[in-house]
C-alpha positions as semicolon CSV with decimal commas, in nm:
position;residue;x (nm);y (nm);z (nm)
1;X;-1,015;-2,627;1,094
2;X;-1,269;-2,325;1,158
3;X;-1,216;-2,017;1,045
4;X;-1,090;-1,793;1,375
5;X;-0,829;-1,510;1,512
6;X;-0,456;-1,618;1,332
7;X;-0,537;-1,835;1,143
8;X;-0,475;-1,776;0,730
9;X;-0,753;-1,804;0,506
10;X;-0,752;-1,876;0,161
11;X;-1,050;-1,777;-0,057
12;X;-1,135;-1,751;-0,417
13;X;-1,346;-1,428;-0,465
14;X;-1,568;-1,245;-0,699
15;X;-1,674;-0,872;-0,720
16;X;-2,003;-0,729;-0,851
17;X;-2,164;-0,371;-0,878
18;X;-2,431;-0,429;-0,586
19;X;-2,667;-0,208;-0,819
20;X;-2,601;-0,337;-1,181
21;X;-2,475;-0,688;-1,079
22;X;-2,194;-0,646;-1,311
23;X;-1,903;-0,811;-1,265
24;X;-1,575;-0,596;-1,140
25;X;-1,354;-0,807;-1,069
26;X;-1,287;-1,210;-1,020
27;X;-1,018;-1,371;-0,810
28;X;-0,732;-1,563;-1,102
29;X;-0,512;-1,653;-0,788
30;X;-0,641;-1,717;-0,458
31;X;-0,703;-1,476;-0,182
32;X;-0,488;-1,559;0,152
33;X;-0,495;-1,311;0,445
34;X;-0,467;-1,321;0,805
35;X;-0,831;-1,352;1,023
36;X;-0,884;-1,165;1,301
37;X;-0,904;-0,789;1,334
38;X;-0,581;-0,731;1,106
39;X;-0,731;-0,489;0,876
40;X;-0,620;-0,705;0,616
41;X;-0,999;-0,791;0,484
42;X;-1,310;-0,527;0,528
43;X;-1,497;-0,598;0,886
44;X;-1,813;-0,739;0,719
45;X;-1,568;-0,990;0,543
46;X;-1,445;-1,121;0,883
47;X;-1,753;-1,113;1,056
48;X;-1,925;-1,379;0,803
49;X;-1,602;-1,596;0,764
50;X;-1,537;-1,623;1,140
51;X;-1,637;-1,971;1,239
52;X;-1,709;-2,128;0,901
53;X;-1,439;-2,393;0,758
54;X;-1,291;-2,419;0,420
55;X;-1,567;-2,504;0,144
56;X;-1,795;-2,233;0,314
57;X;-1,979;-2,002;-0,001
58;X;-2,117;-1,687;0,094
59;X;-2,278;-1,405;-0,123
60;X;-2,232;-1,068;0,093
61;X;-2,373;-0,670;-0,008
62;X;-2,135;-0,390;0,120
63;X;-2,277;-0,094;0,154
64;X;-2,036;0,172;0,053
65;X;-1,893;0,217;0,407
66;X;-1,838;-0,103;0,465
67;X;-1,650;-0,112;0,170
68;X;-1,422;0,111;0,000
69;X;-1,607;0,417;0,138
70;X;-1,790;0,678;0,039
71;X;-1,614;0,946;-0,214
72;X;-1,451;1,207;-0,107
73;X;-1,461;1,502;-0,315
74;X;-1,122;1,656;-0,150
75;X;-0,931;1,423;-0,309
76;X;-0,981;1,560;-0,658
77;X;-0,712;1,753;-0,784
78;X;-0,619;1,942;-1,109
79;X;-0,269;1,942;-1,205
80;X;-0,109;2,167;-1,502
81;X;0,004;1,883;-1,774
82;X;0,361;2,050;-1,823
83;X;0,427;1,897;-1,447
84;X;0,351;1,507;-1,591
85;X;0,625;1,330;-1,784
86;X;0,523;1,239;-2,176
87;X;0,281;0,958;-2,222
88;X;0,045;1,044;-1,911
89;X;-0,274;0,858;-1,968
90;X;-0,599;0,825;-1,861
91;X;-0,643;0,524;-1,616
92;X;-0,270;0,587;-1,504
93;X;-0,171;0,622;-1,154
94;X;0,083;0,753;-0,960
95;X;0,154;0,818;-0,559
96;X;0,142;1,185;-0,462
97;X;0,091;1,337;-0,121
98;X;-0,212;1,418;0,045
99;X;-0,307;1,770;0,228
100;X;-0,146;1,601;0,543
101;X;0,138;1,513;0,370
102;X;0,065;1,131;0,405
103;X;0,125;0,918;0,066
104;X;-0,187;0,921;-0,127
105;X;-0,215;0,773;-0,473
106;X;-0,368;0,924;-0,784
107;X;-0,556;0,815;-1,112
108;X;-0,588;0,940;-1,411
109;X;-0,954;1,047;-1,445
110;X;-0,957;1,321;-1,721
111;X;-0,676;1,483;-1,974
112;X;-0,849;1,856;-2,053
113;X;-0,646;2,099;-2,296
114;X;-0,327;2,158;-2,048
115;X;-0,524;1,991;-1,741
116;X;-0,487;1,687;-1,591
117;X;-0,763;1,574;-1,373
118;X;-0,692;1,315;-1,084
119;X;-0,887;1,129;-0,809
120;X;-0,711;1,046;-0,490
121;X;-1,056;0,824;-0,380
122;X;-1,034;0,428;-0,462
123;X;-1,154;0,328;-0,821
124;X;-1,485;0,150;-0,617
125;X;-1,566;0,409;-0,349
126;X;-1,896;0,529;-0,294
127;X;-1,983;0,231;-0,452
128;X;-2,242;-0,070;-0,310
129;X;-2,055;-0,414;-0,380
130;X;-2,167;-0,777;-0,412
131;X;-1,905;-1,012;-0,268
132;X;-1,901;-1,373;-0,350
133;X;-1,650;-1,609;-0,146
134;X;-1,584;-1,951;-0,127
135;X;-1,302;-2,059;0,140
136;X;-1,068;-2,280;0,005
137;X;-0,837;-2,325;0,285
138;X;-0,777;-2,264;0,641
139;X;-0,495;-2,276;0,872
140;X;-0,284;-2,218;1,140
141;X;-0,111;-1,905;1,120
142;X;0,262;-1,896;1,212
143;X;0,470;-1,662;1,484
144;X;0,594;-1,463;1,206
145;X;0,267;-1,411;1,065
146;X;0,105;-1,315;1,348
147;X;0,414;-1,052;1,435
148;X;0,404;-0,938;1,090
149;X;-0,015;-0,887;1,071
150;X;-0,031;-1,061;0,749
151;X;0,025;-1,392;0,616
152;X;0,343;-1,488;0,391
153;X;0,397;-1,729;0,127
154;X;0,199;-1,806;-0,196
155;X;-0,058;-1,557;-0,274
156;X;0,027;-1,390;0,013
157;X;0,289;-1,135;0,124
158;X;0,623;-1,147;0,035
159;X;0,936;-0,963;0,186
């Protein structure tokens, strides 16, 4: 079956600095999502999947916006320790609200004296990325998939 709109595809996946070449991250479990315009995979991702059937490899290099994005400095914050709980560490993350009031969530990035310095931006913006995929499956996606805009089951969403 060809990859195409609703259908779920299942993909193993590796992540690379598209500068260094050092690996970020590497798929354990597979990848399944739903094709075709769902938001549920970056644009790029879609375009070079749609059509191809499962044992398709493909190296791709995101530039930064068609990736995580670039960085957005406005999402740096500095927060008085005192309003933390104990045991607030650096790498830690936790969902706060953004200057629109929309959730937005928060690491860790720097513990100064009685400061705590967090970044609202995703761990890899502003960052090129190399993505290798190989498709491992492809099928039809069902009704409630479709309604839902992602796909259920194993490795995928669960409700």
């Amino acid at each position: 079956m060809k990859i195409q709109k609703d259908t779920a595809v299942t993909l193993r996946y590796k992540v690379a600095d598209g500068v260094t070449g050092k690996l970020i991250e590497e798929s354990r479990d597979p990848m399944v999502y739903l094709h075709g315009g769902y938001d549920n995979t970056f644009p790029k991702v879609e375009a070079a999947l749609e059509g191809q059937e499962a044992g398709f490899k493909a190296t791709l290099d995101l530039a930064p916006e068609d990736a995580f994005g670039q960085r957005d400095e406005s999402l740096l914050r500095t927060i008085p320790k005192s309003e933390f709980p104990p045991g607030v560490k650096v790498g830690g993350q936790l969902e706060g609200r953004n200057e629109q009031g929309e959730p937005q969530v928060y690491t860790v990035t720097k513990i100064k004296g009685p400061q705590v310095l967090l970044d609202g931006n995703h761990p890899l913006a502003g960052k090129a990325l190399r993505f290798s995929l190989t498709v491992t499956g492809v099928r039809a996606a069902s009704a409630e998939e479709i309604a839902h805009r992602h796909v259920h089951g194993e490795h995928g969403h669960h409700h």
